[in-house]
C-alpha positions in Angstrom: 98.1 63.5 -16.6 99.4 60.9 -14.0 102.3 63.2 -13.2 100.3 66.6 -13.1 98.1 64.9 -10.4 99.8 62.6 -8.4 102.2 65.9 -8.0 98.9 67.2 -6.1 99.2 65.3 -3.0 102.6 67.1 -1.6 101.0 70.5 -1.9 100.3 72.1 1.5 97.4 74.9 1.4 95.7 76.4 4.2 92.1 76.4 4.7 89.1 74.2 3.3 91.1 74.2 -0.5 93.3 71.0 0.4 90.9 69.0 1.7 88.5 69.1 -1.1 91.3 69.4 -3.8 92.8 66.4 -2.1 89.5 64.3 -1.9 89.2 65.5 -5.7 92.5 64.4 -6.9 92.5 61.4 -5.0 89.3 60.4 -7.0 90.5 61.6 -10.2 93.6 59.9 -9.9 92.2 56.4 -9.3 90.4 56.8 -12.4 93.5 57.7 -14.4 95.7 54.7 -12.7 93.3 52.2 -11.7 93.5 50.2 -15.1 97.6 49.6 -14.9 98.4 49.9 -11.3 95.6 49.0 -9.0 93.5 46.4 -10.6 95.9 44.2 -11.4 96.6 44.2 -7.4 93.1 43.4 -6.8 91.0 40.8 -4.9 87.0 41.6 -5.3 84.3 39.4 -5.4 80.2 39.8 -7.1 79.5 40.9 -3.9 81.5 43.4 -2.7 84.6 44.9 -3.0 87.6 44.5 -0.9 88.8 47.6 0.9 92.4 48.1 0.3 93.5 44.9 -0.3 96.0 45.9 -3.1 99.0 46.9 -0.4 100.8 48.7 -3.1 103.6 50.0 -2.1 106.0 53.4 -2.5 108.6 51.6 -4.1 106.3 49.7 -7.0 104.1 53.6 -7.3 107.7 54.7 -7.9 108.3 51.9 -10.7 105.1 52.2 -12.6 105.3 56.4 -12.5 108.8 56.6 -13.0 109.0 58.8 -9.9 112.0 58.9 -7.5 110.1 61.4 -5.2 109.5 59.3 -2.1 107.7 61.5 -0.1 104.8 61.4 -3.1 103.4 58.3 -2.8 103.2 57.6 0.6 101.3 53.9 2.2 98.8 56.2 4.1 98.0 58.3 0.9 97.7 55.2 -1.5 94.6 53.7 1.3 93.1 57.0 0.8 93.2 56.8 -2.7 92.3 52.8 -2.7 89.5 53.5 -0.4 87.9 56.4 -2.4 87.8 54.0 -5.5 86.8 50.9 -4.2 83.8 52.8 -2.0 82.6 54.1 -5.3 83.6 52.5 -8.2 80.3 51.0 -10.0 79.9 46.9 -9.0 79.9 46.5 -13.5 83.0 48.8 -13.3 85.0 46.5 -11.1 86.4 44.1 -13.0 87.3 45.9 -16.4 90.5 46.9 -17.5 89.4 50.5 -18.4 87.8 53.0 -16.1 85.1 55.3 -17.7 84.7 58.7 -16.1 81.4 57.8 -15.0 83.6 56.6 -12.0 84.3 59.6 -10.5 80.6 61.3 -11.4 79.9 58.1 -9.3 81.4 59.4 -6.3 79.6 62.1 -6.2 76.5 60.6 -6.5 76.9 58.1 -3.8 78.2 61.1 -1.6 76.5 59.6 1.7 79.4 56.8 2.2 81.4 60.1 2.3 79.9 62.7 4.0 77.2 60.3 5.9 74.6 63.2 5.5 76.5 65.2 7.4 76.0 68.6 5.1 80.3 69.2 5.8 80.3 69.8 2.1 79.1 72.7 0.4 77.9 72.8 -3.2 78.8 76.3 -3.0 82.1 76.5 -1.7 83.5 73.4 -4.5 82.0 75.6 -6.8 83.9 78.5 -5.7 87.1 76.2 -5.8 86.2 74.8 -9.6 86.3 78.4 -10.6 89.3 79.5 -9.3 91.0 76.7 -10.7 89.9 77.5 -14.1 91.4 81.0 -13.3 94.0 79.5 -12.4 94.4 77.9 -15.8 94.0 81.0 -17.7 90.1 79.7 -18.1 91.1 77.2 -19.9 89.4 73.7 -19.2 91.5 70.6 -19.3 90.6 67.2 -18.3 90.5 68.0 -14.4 88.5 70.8 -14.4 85.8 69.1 -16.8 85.7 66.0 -14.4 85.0 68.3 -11.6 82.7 70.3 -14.1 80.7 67.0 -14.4 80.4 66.5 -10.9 79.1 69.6 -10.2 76.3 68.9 -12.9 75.5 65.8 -10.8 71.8 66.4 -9.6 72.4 64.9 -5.8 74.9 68.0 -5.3 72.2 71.0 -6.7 69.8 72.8 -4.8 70.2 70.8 -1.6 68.4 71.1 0.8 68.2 71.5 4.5 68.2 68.4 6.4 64.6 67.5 8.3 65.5 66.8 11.9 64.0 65.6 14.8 64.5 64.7 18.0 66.1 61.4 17.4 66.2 61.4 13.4 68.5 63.4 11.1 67.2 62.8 6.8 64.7 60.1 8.3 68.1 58.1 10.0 67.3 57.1 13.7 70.4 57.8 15.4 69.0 57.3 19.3 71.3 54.6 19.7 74.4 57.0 19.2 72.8 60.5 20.6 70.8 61.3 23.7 69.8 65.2 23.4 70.2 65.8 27.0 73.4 63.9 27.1 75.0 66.3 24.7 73.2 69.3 25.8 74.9 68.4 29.7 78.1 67.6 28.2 78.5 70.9 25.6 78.8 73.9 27.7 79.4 76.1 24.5 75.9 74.5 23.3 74.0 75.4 25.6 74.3 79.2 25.1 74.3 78.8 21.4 71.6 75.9 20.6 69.9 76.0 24.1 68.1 72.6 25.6 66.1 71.8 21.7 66.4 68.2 20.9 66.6 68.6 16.9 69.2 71.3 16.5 71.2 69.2 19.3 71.1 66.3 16.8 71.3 68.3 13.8 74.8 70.0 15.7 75.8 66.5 16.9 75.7 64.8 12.8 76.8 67.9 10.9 79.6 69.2 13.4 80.1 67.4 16.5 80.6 63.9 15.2 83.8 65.4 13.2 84.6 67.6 16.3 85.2 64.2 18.4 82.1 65.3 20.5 80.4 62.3 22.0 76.7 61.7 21.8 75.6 59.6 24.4 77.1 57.7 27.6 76.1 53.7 25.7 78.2 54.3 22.6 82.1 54.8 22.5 82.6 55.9 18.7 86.4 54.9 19.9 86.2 51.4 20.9 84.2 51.0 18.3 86.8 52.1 15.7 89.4 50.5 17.2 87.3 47.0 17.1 86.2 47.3 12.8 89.9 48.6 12.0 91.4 45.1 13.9 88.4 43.4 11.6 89.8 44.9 8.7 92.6 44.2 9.4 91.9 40.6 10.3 90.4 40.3 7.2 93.2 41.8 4.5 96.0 39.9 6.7 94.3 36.6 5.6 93.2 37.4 2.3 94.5 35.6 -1.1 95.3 39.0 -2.1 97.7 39.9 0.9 99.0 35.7 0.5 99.8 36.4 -3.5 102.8 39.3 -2.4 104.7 36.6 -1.1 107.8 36.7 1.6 108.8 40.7 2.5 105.4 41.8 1.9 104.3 45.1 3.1 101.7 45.5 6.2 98.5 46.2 5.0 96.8 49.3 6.7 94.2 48.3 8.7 91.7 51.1 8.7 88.0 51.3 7.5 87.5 54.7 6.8 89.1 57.8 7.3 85.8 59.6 8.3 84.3 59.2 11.7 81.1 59.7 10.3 81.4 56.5 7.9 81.9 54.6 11.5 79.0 55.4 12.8 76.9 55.0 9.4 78.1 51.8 9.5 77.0 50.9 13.6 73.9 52.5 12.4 73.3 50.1 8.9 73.3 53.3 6.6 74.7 51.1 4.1 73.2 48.2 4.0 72.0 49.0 0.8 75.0 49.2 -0.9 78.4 47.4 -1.0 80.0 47.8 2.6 83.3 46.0 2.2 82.5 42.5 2.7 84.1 43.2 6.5 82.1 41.2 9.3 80.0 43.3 11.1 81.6 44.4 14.3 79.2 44.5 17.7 79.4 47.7 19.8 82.0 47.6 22.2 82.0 46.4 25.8 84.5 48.6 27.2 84.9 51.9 27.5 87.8 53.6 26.5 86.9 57.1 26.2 84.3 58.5 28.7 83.3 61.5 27.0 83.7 65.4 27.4 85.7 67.1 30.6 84.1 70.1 31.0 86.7 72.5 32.6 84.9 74.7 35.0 87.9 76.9 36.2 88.7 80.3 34.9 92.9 80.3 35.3 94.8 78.1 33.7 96.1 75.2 34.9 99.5 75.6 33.4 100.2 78.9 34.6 97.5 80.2 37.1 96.5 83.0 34.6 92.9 84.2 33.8 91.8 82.0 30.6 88.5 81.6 29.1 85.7 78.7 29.5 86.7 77.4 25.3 90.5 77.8 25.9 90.5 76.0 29.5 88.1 72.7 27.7 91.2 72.7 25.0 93.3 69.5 24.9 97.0 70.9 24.6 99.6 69.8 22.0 102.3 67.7 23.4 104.9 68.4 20.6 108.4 67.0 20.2 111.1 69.6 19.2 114.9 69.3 18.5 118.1 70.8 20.3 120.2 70.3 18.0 122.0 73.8 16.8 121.3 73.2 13.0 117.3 73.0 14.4 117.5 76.4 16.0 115.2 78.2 16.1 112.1 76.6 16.8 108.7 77.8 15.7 106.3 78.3 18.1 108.0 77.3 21.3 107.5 80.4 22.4 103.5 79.1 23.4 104.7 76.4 25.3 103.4 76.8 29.3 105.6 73.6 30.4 108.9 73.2 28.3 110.7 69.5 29.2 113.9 69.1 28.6 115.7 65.4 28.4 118.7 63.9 27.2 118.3 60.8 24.5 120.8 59.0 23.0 124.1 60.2 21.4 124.5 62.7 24.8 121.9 65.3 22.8 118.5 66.0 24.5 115.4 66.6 23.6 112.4 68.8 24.1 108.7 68.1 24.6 106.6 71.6 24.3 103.3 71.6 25.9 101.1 74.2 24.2 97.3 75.4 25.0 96.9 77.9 22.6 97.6 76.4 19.5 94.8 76.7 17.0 95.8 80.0 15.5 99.5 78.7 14.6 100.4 78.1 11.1 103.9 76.7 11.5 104.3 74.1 14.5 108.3 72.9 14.5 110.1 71.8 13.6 109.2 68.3 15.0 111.7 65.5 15.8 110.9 61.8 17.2 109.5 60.6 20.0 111.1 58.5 23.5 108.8 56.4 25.1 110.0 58.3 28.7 108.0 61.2 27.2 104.6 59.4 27.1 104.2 59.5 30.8 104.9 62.8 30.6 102.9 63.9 28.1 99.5 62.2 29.4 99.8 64.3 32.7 98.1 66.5 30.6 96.0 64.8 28.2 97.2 66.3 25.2 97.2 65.4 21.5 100.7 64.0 21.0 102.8 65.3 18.1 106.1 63.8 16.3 107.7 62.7 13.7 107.9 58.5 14.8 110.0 57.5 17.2 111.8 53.9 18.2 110.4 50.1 18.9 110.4 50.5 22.8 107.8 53.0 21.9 105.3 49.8 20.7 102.2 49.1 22.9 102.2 52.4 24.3 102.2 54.8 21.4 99.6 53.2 19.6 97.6 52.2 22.4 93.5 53.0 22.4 94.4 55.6 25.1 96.8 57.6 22.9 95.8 60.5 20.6 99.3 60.6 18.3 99.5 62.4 15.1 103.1 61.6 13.4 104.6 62.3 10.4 105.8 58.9 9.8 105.7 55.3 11.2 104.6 56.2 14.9 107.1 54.0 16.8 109.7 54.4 13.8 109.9 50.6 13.3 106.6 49.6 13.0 102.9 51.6 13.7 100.6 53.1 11.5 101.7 57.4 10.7 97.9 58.5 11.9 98.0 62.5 10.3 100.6 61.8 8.1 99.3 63.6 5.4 98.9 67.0 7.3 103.0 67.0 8.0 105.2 69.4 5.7 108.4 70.4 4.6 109.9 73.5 4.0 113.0 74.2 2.1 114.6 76.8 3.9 116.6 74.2 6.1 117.8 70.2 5.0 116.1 67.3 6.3 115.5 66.4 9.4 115.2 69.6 10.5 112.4 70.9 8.3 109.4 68.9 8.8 106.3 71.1 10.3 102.6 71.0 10.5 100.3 73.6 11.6 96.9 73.8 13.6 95.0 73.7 10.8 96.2 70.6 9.5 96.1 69.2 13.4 92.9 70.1 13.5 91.8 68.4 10.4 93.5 65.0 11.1 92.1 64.9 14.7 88.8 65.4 12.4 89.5 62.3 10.1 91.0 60.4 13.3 88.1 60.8 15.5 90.8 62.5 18.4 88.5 64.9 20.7 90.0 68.4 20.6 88.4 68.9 24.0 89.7 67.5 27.1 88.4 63.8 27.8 87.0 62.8 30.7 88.3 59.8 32.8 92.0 60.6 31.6 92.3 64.6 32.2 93.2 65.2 35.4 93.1 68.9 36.9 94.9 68.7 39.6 98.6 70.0 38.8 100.6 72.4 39.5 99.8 74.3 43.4 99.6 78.1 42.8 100.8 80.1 45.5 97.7 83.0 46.3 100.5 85.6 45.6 104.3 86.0 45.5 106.4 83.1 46.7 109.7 84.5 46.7 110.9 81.3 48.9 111.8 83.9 51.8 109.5 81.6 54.1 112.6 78.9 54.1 114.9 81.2 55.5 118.4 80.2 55.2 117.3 77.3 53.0 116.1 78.9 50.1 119.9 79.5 48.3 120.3 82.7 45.5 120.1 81.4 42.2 120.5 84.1 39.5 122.3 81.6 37.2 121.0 77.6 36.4 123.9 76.3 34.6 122.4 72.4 33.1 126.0 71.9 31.1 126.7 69.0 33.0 123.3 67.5 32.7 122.9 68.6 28.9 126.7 68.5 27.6 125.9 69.1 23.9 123.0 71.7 24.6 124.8 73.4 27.3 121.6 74.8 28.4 121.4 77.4 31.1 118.9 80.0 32.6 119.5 83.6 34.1 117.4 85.3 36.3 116.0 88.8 35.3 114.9 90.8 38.3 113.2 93.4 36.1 110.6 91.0 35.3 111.2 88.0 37.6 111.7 85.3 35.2 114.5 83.0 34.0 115.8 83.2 30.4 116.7 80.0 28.7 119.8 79.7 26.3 121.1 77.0 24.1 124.7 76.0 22.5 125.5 79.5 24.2 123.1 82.3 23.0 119.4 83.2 23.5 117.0 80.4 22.5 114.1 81.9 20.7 110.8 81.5 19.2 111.1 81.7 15.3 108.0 83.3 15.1 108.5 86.2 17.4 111.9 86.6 17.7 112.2 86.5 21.6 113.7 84.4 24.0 111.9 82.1 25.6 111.6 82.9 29.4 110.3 81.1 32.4 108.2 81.8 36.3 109.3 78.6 37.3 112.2 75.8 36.5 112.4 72.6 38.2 115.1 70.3 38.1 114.1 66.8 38.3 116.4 64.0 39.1 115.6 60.6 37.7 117.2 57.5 37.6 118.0 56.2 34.0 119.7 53.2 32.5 121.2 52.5 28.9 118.8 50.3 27.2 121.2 48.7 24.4 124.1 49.5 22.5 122.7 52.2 20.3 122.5 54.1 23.6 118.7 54.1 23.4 118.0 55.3 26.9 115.0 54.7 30.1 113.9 57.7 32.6 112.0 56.3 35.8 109.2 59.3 36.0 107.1 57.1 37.4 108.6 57.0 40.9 108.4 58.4 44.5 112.2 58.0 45.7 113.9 61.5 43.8 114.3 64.7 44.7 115.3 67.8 42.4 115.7 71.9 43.0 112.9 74.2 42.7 113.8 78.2 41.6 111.6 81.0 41.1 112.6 84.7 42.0 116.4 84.2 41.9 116.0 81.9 44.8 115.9 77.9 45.1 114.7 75.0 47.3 115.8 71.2 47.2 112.5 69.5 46.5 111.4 65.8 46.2 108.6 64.7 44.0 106.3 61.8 43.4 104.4 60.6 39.9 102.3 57.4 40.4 100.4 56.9 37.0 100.4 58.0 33.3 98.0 60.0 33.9 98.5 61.3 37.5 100.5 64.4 37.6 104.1 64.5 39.3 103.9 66.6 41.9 106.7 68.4 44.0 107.2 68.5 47.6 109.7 70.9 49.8 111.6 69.2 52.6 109.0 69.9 55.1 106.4 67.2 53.5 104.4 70.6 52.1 103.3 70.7 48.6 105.6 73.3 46.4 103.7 76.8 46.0 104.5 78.4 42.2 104.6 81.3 41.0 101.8 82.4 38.5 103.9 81.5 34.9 105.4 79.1 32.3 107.5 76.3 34.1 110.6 74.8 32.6 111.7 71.3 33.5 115.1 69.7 33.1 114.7 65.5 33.6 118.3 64.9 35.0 120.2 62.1 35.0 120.2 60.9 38.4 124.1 61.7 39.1 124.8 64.4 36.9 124.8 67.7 38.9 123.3 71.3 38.5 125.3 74.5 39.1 123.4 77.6 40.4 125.1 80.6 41.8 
């Protein structure tokens, strides 16, 4: 049965199925291993128990299964499992050698450390999943099924009932130190035509949805800063531990996360569980500082990537920042056709790299594929406050990756070296190309991790900044510089990109620029077509080599560079100025004026300062 299950965790479904057949198995399967992998591993005391304090790792999983898959039994997955057992293993249960199945009927039956009292699962809808499995089986039961059979049975699951609200109490919980109604009801555009100004359905929104959705309930209480202050006591706390001391020298880092649930962070700011075994941790104080401010509500009706007419839901939605290969084998890439902004820079071994920026991502099932990230991107990517996605990236990359501002979801170790992999678990493969080249993830599985991370999927306010790009009112076909405005039907990059070889023509047809790579059309797996742009900017930027790997460093922060500016088979020498993270670079024509664009997508080549673009 170990292998059947643990087999589970690499299985990629769509939809509601993989997070309940994930939680499921990740019970079941610390019943099934507990006795002769984790215990042993174990520090607990009568009191409580000690959340992941085992640290075991892929390499002894692999041992003890006699499984050489590595990608099965990842670090991140083994805390989720660790941390489902411990929160609901039975205090007599603890220190046996043998684990009953009244374990896992346990879990159930302790639900709130789960689910808070948030109603996010549905008797109904596991049911529905327990019979399909047994479908799936042929309808016959084996051991999983009648585990999950059991839980069903559990009384705390049947016949629940609606929650009893009020103002400032959800199930009889006062939760006025987390939620002020007409906080949320200012802050929630899209609640106020749905919910209106009613103090208990606000709450009853803010516990059951909004607490998952990364929606913040009142201006005292920073759910962030908060969770960034109990995962450095947890970690405090495993880092000196006997158990962590026991491993010895090369020891593993222990993960230093509480909880993998919002929710559970604010039940524990709000005592639910003072009851019931919490995990021994210190209690942490709310925080002091501030480090997210809450909800930007994005009043405008055109998009600030583009200028075109958008809608209130799509204009409050954080972009995805995602890093995408050049290299030929990579080609194509799926779903950088949706990128409004494409960068373009070089990296080391003279390849580039591209950083997509895409609004409208949350009906895309295949996102990729996804390479590492620079730590010259960042800057870049927090222009627009988006939800970073890569697959890790190098040490400079420490400090600023895995800061509290960041929102990163990588597939593994987020500055390659070191970092935790936050939204590891919703990364996949395929197997129609080799590795590197085939790892993906779609908005579904974004979406979820940003759930489980606490990441707001909605702008945030003190960091967004909606002051980009300047739209011209119409038409800027650059006529208005007269003989300075050059043609520019061709943008040949092959001396700024020398593997790539990336250019851009000019269609008049349509009026935009059409990118090629390595010498043919560079298109969006999904649809086919090339990927074509309004706008293009080159930027140069001052660089240096950082060591001898070639690991390089791009100045975007800086006010001394200049750069072309084309649009309509025409072009303009430009300068351009970026003074923060999060202030947006913007680009000036000779005259002092701010550049005018055209209403569409924008590419933009990062140049090395020194290496010259050809346009005829």
């Amino acid at each position: 049965m170990k292998q059947v299950y643990h087999k589970a965790v690499i299985i990629h479904e769509e939809g509601w199925r993989l997070r309940y057949r994930r939680m499921i198995e990740s019970i079941i399967i610390a019943v099934l291993i507990a006795g002769s992998v984790i215990l042993p591993c174990m520090s607990f005391s009568a009191q409580a128990a000690v959340r992941n304090a085992s640290f075991t790792t892929k390499a002894q999983m692999q041992s003890m299964l006699g499984e050489s898959d590595g990608e099965t039994w990842s670090p991140v997955y083994l805390t989720e499992v660790e941390t489902y057992y411990w929160n609901f293993a039975d205090k007599s249960e603890l220190g046996s050698s043998s684990i009953s199945l009244n374990l896992a009927k346990n879990a159930y039956r302790n639900l709130e450390m789960l689910l808070d009292n948030g109603y996010t699962m549905d008797y109904n809808t596991l049911a529905s999943y327990a019979a399909e499995y047994l479908g799936k089986k042929g309808g016959t039961p084996d051991s999983f099924y009648n585990v999950l059979a059991d839980c069903l049975n559990n009384p705390y699951l049947l016949n629940r009932p609606a929650a009893t609200v009020t103002a400032t109490t959800y199930n009889g919980r006062d939760y006025s130190t987390v939620f002020d109604a007409a906080y949320y009801y200012t802050n929630n555009a899209d609640l106020q035509a749905s919910i209106g100004n009613n103090p208990p359905e606000l709450l009853r929104h803010f516990v059951e949805h909004g607490i998952t959705e990364g929606r913040r309930g009142n201006a005292a209480f920073d759910v962030n800063a908060y969770i960034l202050q109990t995962d450095a006591a947890v970690l405090s706390q495993k880092l000196a531990s006997s158990a962590y001391a026991s491993l010895g020298a090369n020891k593993p880092a222990p993960v230093g996360k509480y909880s993998y649930s919002t929710a559970n962070y604010y039940g524990r700011y709000l005592n639910h569980y003072a009851s019931s075994a919490d995990t021994g941790t210190a209690a942490v104080a709310a925080p002091t500082a501030k480090l997210t401010t809450g909800v930007y509500n994005e009043t405008q009706s055109r998009s600030v990537y583009t200028n075109e007419a958008i809608s209130s839901a799509a204009a409050n939605l954080r972009p995805l920042a995602v890093m995408m290969p050049t290299d030929q084998a990579a080609q194509p890439s799926y779903g950088i056709g949706q990128a409004d902004i494409l960068y373009e820079i070089m990296e080391e071994g003279s390849i580039s790299r591209q950083m997509a920026i895409i609004p409208d991502w949350t009906g895309m099932s295949r996102i990729g594929n996804l390479r590492s990230c620079r730590l010259y991107y960042i800057p870049l990517a927090k222009e627009w406050d988006p939800i970073l996605i890569h697959f890790g990236g190098v040490g400079y990359m420490k400090g600023t990756i895995d800061a509290a501002d960041m929102n990163n979801l990588s597939g593994t170790y987020e500055y390659g070296t070191g970092g935790k992999a936050p939204g590891a678990g919703f990364f996949f493969r395929t197997s129609d190309r080799v590795a590197p080249h085939n790892a993906y993830i779609s908005a579904s599985g974004i979406q979820k991790a940003c759930s489980q991370l606490g990441y707001q999927t909605s702008l945030r306010s003190g960091y967004y900044n909606p002051k980009h790009f300047t739209f011209s009112t119409g038409t800027n076909d650059l006529s208005g510089y007269g003989s300075n405005a050059k043609t520019a039907n061709s943008i040949d990059l092959s001396q700024v990109f020398t593997y790539t070889k990336s250019a851009l023509t000019y269609h008049a047809a349509d009026g935009l620029y059409y990118k090629n790579i390595h010498g043919k059309a560079q298109v969006d797996a999904i649809t086919g077509k090339q990927i074509a742009f309004t706008n293009v900017i080159i930027q140069n930027t001052t660089w240096k080599q950082l060591d001898k790997k070639g690991y390089l460093s791009f100045n975007v922060i800086d006010a001394t560079q200049d750069g072309y500016y084309f649009t309509k088979g025409k072009c303009i020498h430009i300068t351009w100025k970026k003074t923060g993270d999060y202030t947006p670079t913007v680009y000036y024509d000779d005259n002092g004026r701010v550049v005018q664009f055209n209403t569409g997508k924008t590419y933009i080549a990062i140049a090395q300062d020194g290496k010259d673009v050809i346009f005829k």
